[in-house]
C-alpha positions as CSV (number, residue, x, y, z in Angstrom):
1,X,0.0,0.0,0.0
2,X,1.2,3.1,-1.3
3,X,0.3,6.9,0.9
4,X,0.7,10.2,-0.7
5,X,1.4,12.9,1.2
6,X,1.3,16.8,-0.1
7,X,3.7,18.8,1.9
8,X,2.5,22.6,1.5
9,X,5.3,25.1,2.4
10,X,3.3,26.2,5.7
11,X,5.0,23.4,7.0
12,X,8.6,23.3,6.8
13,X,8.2,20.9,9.5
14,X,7.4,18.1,7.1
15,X,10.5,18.2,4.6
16,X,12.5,15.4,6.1
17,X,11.4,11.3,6.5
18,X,12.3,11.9,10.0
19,X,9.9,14.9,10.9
20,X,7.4,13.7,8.8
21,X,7.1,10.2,10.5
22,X,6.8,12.1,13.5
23,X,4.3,13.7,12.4
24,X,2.4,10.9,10.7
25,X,2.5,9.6,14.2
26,X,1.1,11.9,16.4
27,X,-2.1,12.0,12.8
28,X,-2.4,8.7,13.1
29,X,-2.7,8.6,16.9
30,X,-0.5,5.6,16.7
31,X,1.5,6.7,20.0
32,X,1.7,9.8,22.0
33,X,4.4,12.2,20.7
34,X,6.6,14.7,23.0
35,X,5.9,18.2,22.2
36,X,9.6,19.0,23.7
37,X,12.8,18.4,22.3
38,X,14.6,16.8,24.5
39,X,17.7,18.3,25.5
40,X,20.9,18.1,27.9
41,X,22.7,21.2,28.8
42,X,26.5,20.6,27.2
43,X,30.2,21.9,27.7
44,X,30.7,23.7,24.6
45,X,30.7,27.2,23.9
46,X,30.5,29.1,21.3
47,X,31.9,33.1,21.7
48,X,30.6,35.8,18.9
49,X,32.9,39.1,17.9
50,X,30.9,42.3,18.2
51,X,31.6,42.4,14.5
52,X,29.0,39.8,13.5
53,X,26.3,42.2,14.5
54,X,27.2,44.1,10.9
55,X,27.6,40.9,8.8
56,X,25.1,37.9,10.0
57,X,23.8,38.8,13.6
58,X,21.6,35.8,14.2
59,X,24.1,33.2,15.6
60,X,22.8,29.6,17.0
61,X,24.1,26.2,17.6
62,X,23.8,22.2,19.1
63,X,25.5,19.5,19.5
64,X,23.9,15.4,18.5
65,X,25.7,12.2,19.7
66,X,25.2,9.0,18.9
67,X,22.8,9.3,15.8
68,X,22.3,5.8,14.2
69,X,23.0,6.5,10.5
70,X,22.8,2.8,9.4
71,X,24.1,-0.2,9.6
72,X,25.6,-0.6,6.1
73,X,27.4,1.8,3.7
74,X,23.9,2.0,1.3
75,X,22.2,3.1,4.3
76,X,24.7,5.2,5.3
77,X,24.9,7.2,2.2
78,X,21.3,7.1,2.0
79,X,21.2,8.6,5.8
80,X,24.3,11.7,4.6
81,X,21.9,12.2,1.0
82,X,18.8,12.6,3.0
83,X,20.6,15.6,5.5
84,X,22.1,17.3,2.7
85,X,18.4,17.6,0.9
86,X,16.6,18.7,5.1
87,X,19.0,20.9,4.9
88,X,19.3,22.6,1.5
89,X,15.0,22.7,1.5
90,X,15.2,24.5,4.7
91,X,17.6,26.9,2.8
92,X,15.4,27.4,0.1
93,X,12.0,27.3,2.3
94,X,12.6,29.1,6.0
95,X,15.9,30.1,5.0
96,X,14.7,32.2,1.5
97,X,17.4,30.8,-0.1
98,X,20.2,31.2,2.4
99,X,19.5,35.0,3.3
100,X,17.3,34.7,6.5
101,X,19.1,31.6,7.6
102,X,21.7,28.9,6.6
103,X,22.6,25.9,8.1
104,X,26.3,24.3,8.7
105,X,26.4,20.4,9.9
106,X,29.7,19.0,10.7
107,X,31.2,16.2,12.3
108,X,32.2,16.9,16.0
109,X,34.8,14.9,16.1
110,X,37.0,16.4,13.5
111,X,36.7,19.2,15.6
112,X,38.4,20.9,18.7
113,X,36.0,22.9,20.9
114,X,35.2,25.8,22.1
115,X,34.4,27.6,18.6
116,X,34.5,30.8,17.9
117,X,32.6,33.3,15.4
118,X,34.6,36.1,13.6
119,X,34.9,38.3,10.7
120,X,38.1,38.2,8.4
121,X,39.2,40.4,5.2
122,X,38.3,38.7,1.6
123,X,42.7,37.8,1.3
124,X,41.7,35.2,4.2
125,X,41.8,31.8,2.9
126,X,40.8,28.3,3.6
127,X,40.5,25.1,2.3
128,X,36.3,24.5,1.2
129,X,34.3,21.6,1.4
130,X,35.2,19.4,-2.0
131,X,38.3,20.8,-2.7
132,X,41.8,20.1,-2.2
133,X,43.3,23.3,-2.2
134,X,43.0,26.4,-0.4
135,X,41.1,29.7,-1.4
136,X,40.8,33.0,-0.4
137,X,37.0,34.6,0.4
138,X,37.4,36.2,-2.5
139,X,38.3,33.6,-5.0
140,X,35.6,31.5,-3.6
141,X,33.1,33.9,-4.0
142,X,34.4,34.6,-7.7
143,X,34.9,30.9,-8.8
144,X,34.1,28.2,-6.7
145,X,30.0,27.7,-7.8
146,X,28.5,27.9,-4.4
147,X,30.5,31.1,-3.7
148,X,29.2,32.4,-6.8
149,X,25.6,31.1,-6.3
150,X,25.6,33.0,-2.8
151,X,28.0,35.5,-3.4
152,X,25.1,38.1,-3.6
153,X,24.5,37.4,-0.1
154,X,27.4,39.0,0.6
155,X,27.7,42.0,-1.8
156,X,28.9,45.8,-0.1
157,X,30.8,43.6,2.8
158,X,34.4,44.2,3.4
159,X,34.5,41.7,6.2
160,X,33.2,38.0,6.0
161,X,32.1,35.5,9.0
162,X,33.4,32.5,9.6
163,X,33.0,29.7,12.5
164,X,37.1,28.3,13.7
165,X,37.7,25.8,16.8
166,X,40.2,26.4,19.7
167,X,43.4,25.3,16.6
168,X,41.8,28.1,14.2
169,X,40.3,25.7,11.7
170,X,37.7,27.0,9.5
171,X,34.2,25.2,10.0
172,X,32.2,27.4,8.0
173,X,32.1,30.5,6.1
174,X,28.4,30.9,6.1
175,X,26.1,31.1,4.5
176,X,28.5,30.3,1.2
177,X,30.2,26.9,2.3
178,X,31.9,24.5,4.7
179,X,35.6,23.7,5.6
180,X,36.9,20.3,4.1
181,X,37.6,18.5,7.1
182,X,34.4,18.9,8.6
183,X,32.6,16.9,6.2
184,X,30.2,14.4,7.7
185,X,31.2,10.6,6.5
186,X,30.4,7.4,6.7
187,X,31.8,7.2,10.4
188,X,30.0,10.5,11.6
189,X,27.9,9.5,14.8
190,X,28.5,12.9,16.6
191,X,27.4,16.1,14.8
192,X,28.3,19.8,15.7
193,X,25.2,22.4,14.1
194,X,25.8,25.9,13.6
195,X,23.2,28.4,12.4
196,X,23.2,31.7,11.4
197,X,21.5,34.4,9.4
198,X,19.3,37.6,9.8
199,X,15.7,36.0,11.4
200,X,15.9,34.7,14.8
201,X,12.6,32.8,14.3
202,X,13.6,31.1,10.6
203,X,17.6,30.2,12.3
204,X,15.6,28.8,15.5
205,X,13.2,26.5,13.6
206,X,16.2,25.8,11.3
207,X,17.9,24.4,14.1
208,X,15.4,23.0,16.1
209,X,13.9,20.5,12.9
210,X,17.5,19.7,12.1
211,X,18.3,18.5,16.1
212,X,15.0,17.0,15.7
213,X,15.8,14.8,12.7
214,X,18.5,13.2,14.2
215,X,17.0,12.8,17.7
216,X,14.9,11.2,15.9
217,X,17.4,8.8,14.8
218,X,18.6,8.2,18.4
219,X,20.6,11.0,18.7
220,X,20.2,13.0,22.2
221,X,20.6,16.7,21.9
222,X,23.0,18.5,23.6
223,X,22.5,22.8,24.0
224,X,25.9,24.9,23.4
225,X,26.3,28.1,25.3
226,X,26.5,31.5,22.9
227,X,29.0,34.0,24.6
228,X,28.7,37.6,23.1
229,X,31.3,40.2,23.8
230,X,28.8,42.6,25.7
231,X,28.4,39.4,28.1
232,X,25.2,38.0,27.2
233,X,25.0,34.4,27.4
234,X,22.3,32.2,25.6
235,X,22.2,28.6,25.9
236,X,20.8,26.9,22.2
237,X,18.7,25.2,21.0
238,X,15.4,25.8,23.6
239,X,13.2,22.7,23.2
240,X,10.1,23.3,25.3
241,X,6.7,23.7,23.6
242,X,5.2,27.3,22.7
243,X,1.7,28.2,24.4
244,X,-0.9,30.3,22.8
245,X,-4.2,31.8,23.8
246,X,-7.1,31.1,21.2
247,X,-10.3,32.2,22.1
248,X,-13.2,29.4,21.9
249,X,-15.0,32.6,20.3
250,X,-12.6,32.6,17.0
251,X,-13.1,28.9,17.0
252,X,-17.1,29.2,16.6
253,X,-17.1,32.0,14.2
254,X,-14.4,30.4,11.4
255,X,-15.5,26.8,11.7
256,X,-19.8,27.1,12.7
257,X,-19.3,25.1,15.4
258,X,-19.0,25.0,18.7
259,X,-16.4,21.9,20.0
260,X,-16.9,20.0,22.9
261,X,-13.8,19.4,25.0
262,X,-12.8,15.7,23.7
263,X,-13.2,17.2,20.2
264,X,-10.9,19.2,20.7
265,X,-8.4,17.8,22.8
266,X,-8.4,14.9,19.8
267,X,-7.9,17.6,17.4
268,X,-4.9,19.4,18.3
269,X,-3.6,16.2,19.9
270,X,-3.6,14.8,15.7
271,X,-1.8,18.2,15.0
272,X,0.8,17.4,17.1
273,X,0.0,19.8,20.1
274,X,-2.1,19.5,23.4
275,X,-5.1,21.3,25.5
276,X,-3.5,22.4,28.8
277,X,-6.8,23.9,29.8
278,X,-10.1,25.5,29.1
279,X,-10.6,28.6,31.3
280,X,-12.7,31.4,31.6
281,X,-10.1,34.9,30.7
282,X,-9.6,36.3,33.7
283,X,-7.1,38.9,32.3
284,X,-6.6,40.4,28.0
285,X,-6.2,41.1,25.9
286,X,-3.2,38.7,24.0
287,X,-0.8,40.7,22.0
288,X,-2.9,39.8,18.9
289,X,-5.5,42.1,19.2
290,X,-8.7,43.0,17.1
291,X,-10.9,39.9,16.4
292,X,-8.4,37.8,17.9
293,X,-8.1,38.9,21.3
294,X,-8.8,37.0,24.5
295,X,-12.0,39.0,26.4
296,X,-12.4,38.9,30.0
297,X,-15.3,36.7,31.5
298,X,-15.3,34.5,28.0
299,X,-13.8,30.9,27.0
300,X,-10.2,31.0,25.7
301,X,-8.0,27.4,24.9
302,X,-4.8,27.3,26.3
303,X,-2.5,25.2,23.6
304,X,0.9,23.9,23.6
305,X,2.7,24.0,20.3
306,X,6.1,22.0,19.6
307,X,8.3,25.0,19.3
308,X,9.3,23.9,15.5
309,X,6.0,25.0,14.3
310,X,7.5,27.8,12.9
311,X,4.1,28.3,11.1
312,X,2.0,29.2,13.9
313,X,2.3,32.7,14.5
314,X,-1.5,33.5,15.1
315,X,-4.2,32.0,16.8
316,X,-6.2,31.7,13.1
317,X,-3.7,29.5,12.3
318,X,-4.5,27.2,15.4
319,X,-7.4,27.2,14.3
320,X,-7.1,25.9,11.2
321,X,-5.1,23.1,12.8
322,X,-7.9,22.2,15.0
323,X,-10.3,22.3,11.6
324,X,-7.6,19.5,10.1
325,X,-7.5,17.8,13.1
326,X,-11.5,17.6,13.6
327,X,-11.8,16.9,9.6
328,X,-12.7,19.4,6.8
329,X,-15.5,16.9,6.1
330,X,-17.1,16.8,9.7
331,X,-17.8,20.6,9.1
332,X,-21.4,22.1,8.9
333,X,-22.3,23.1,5.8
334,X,-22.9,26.8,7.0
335,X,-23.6,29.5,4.4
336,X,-21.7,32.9,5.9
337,X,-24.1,35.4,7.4
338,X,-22.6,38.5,6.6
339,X,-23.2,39.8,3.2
340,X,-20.6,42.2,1.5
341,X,-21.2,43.8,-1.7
342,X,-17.5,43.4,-3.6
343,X,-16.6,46.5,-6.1
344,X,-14.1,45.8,-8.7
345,X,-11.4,48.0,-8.8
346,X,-11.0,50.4,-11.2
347,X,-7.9,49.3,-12.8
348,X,-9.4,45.8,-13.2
349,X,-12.8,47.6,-15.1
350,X,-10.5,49.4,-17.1
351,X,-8.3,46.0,-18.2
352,X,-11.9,44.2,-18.6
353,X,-12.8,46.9,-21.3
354,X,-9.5,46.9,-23.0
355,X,-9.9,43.1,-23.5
356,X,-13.5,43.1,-24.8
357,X,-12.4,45.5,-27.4
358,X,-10.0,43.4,-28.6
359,X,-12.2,40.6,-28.7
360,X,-14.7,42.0,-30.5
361,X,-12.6,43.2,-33.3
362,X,-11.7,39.5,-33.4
363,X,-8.5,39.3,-31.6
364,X,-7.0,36.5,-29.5
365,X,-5.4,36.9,-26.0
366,X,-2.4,35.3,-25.3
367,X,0.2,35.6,-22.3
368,X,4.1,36.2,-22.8
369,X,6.8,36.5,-20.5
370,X,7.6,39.6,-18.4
371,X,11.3,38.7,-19.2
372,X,13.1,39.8,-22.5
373,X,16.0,40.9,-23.8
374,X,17.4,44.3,-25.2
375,X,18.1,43.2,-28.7
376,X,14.2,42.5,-28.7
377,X,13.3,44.8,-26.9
378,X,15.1,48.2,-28.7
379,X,17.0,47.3,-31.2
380,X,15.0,45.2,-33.7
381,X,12.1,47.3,-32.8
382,X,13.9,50.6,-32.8
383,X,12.1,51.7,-29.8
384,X,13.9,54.2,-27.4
385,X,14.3,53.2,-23.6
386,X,10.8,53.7,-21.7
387,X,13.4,54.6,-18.8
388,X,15.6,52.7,-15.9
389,X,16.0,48.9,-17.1
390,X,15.8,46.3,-14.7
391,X,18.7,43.9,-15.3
392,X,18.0,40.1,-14.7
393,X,21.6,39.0,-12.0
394,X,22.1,35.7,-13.4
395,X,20.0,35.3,-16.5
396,X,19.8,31.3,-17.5
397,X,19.2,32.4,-21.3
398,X,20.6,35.5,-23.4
399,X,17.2,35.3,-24.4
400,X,15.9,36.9,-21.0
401,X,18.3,39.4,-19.5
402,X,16.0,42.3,-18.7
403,X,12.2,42.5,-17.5
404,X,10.0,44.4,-20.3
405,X,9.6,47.8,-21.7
406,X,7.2,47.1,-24.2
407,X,4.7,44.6,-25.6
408,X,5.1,44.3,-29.1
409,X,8.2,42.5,-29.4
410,X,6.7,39.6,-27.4
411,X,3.7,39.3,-29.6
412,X,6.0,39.8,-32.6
413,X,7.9,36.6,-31.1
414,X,4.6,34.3,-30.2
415,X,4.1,34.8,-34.6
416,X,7.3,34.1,-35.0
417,X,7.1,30.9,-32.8
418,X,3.6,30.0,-34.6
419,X,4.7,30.9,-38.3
420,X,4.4,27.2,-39.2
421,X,0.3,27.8,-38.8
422,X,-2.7,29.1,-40.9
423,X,-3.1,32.7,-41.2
424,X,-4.6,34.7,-40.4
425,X,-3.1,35.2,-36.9
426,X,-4.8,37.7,-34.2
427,X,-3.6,38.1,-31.3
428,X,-3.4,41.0,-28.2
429,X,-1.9,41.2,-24.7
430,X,-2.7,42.7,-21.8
431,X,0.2,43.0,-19.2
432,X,2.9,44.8,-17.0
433,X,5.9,46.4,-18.3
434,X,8.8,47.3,-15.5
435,X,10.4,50.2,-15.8
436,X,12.8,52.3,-13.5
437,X,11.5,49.4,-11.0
438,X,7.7,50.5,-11.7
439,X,5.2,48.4,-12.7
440,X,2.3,49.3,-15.8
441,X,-0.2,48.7,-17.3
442,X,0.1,48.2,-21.3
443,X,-1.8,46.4,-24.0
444,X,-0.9,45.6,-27.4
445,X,-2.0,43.8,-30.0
446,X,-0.2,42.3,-33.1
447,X,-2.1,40.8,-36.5
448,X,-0.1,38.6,-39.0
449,X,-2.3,38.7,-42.4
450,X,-2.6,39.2,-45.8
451,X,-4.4,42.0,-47.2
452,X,-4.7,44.2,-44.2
453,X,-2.2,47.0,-43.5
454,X,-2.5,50.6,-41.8
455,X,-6.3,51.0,-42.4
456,X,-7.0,47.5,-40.2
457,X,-4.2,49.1,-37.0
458,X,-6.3,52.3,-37.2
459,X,-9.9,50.6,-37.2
460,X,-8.3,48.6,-34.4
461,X,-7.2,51.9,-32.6
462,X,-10.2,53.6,-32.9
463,X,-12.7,50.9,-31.8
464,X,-10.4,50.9,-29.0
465,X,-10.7,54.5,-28.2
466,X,-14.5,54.4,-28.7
467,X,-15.2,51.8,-25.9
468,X,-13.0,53.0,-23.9
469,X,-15.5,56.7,-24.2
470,X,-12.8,58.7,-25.7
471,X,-14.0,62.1,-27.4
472,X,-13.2,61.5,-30.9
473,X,-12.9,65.2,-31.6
474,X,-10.2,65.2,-28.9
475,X,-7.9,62.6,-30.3
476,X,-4.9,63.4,-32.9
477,X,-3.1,61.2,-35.0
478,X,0.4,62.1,-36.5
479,X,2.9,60.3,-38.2
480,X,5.8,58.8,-36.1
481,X,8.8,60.4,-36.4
482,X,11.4,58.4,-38.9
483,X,13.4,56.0,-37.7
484,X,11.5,55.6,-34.7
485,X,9.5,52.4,-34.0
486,X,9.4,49.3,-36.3
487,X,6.5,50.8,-39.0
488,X,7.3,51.4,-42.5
489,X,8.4,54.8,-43.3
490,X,4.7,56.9,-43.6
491,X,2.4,53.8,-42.3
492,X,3.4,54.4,-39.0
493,X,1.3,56.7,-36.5
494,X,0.7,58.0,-33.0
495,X,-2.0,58.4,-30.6
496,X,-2.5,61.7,-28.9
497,X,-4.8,62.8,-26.3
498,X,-4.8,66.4,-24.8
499,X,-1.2,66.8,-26.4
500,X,0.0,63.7,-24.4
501,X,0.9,60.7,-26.4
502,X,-0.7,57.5,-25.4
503,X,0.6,54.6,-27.9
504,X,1.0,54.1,-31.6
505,X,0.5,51.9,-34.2
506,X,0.7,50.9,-37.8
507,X,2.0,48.9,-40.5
508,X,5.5,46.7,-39.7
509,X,8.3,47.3,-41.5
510,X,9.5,44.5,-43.3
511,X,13.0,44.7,-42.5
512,X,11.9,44.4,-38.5
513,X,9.7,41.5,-39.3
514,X,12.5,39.7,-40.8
515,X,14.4,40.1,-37.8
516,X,11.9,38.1,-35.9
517,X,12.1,35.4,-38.4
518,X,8.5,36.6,-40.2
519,X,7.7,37.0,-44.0
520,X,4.0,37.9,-43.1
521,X,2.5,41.5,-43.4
522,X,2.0,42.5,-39.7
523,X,0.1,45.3,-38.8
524,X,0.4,46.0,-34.7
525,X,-0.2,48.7,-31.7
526,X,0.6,49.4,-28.5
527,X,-1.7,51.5,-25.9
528,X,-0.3,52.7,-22.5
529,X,-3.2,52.0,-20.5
530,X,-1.6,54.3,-17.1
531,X,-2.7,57.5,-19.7
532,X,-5.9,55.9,-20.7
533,X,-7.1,55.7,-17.3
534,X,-5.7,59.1,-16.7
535,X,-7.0,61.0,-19.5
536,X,-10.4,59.0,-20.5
537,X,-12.9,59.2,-17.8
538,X,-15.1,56.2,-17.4
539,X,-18.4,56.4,-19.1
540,X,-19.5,53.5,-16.8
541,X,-19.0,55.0,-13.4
């Protein structure tokens, strides 16, 4: 028998076979789980220069002995293949991708405690994880491919963090890479953890799930103590539960129903958390406030939470818990009592009209990509820059370096991609163009067929302008200036409303056709739709 289970990204707490079993456990109600992680206070310190506070501030740590990682080598490997990909989805998923947190696992005993934290110049060097030779910051965050992938992480630094034991050995130079001889191995029983980034809550639920896989395993958790310079002292990781306040109040009004005790204690009990107690508030509100607060003289739920649930952060989201719990089918089928009128906003009336417009002169909508390319975007089209470009960092393709100025060219590209088909082709787009990092509205529309030239992108243009309520007597056309934009010389013309251009359109030039790999007649606009709205008032409203 074969059991699929989704994993949604509220719960980072599911993205390892370890955590997950746990909590398939406590689901299943197959055994009662401990809401604590279980931890002994250990020897082994861990002191943090004042200069971390500029460069990665957030700085955690554990220690886990005697984690069974197989019996065999295939399990073995299995057991080191399965950490690496916990700990590189926690990167990508709590950690956003390294920058709120990163995690460093090492084996202890390659190592010589106490550790220390510090920040070093970019000529520092070290030998990384994987390589034989040693590197300087800088070289690794120029060449070696996880400096490179990260090396944005640390861009305007002049100083750089990295984790050394009591012989200065490198352990980590986070959140890039880790030293060579720390690497965990077939042998590796005992494990040091180091975690560090900019969030406290993402580095302590990083931690906290990590030390949980392997306790998991049989390991037994041992905290570290973090010395900072100004004296404070923090021992890590904290493994009691969390306990929040939800008000039997919240529960009634989201789900339609009011819970006796047992249903509830079974409910959070499948979610992996308990009922302390059901008590009358005696003193509110919580720190949520508004709808969710805890009024005195009414029924609130005291619940404990396994501090890895990163996820809950509100008493809402207990309560949707307790609805997963009690069964999404085992709900009333309640229809909502309050009744709210919804009003469409203004930009979406105004992108409803533009649409129909095009549809009814017998156009097709299609979607392209917001990402392009200069060549497309300027030069073959012979367009001027709409204003501050916003460059792509590490483009996979020279085919998208740059998010969009303009339309056309990705119109002209879906014909050029669909040249192999019948003709006639019709087609318009409504989207966002990015520009000085700005968002707006645009639509455009581009028609590959025979027989149809600047009369047809005029009609087009002024059927547009008429259902939009424009005052025909109010709009000007004149020619585009030579050279500029891809229409034949003469066939090419602007829009103008109140002496304020608002697109153009016409016949396409040949020569710019070619370009895009078309032999077709083309005949093609583009309407800025922020100047529409601005200078057309709605006829509707």
């Amino acid at each position: 028998m074969e059991i699929e289970v989704e994993v949604f990204p509220d719960r980072p707490d599911m993205l390892s076979h370890e955590t997950i079993s746990k909590a398939s456990r406590s689901f299943l109600s197959t055994g009662k789980e401990d809401l604590d992680l279980r931890t002994t206070e250990g020897e082994i310190t861990l002191s943090v220069d004042s200069t971390l506070d500029r460069v990665r501030p957030v700085i955690m740590g554990a220690v886990v002995r005697g984690v069974d990682t197989g019996s065999n080598e295939e399990e073995k490997e299995d057991f080191i293949q399965s950490l690496m990909d916990h700990q590189e989805k926690l990167h990508m998923t709590l950690g956003r991708k390294r920058k709120f947190s990163s995690i460093g696992v090492h084996d202890l005993t390659a190592l010589k405690p106490p550790f220390q934290v510090k920040t070093v110049a970019s000529s520092f060097s070290f030998t990384p994880l994987a390589c034989s030779e040693e590197m300087t910051i800088g070289e690794i965050l120029d060449r070696h491919p996880k400096g490179s992938e990260f090396a944005h992480l640390m861009e305007d630094f002049d100083e750089f963090p990295i984790i050394v034991d009591s012989k200065d050995r490198v352990l980590s130079f986070p959140p890039i890479i880790n030293g060579s001889h720390t690497t965990v191995n077939y042998e590796t029983r005992d494990f040091f953890i180091d975690v560090t980034g900019w969030d406290e809550r993402a580095c302590e639920a990083c931690l906290l799930l990590i030390c949980l896989s392997l306790s998991e395993r049989g390991g037994s958790v041992e905290s570290i103590e973090i010395r900072r310079q100004n004296g404070e002292r923090i021992s890590t990781p904290r493994g009691d539960a969390r306990k929040h306040r939800v008000p039997n109040r919240l529960i009634k009004m989201i789900l339609g129903l009011d819970l006796e005790r047992e249903d509830l204690v079974k409910a959070i009990g499948k979610m992996g958390g308990r009922l302390e107690e059901s008590r009358t508030v005696t003193e509110g509100p919580n720190e949520y406030g508004r709808w969710a607060d805890c009024v005195v003289g009414e029924l609130e739920h005291l619940i404990s939470m396994p501090r890895w649930r990163s996820d809950i952060m509100h008493p809402i989201d207990l309560v949707e818990d307790i609805a997963i719990g009690f069964g999404f089918e085992r709900l009333p089928m309640v229809l909502s009592s309050t009744h709210i009128d919804a009003l469409p906003l203004e930009k979406s009336i105004l992108k409803r009209r533009f649409g129909e417009s095009m549809r009814a002169c017998g156009l097709q909508e299609v979607q392209s990509l917001t990402l392009s390319n200069e060549g497309d975007q300027f030069d073959l089209v012979r367009w001027p820059h709409g204003g501050g470009l916003a460059r792509i960092a590490n483009p996979i393709t020279s085919d998208h370096t740059i998010l969009r100025h303009y339309l056309l060219p990705s119109l002209l590209r879906i014909l050029s991609a669909n040249r192999h088909h019948e003709l006639p082709q019709r087609i318009y787009e409504l989207g966002e163009v990015v520009r000085s990092s700005e968002n707006f509205d645009r639509g455009a529309w581009a028609c590959a067929e025979a027989g149809n030239g600047f009369t047809s992108a005029k009609g087009i243009a002024q059927a547009f302008l008429r259902d939009m309520g424009a005052e025909m007597g109010k709009v000007d056309f004149e020619p585009t200036p030579a050279g500029r934009g891809p229409w034949i010389a003469g066939r090419g013309c602007q829009v103008i409303i109140d002496g304020e251009e608002i697109g153009e359109f016409g016949e396409v030039d040949p020569e710019v056709s070619l370009s895009f790999g078309l032999k077709t007649p083309i005949q093609a606009g583009e309407i800025n739709l922020e100047s529409i709205r601005r200078l057309i008032p709605d006829p509707i409203t």
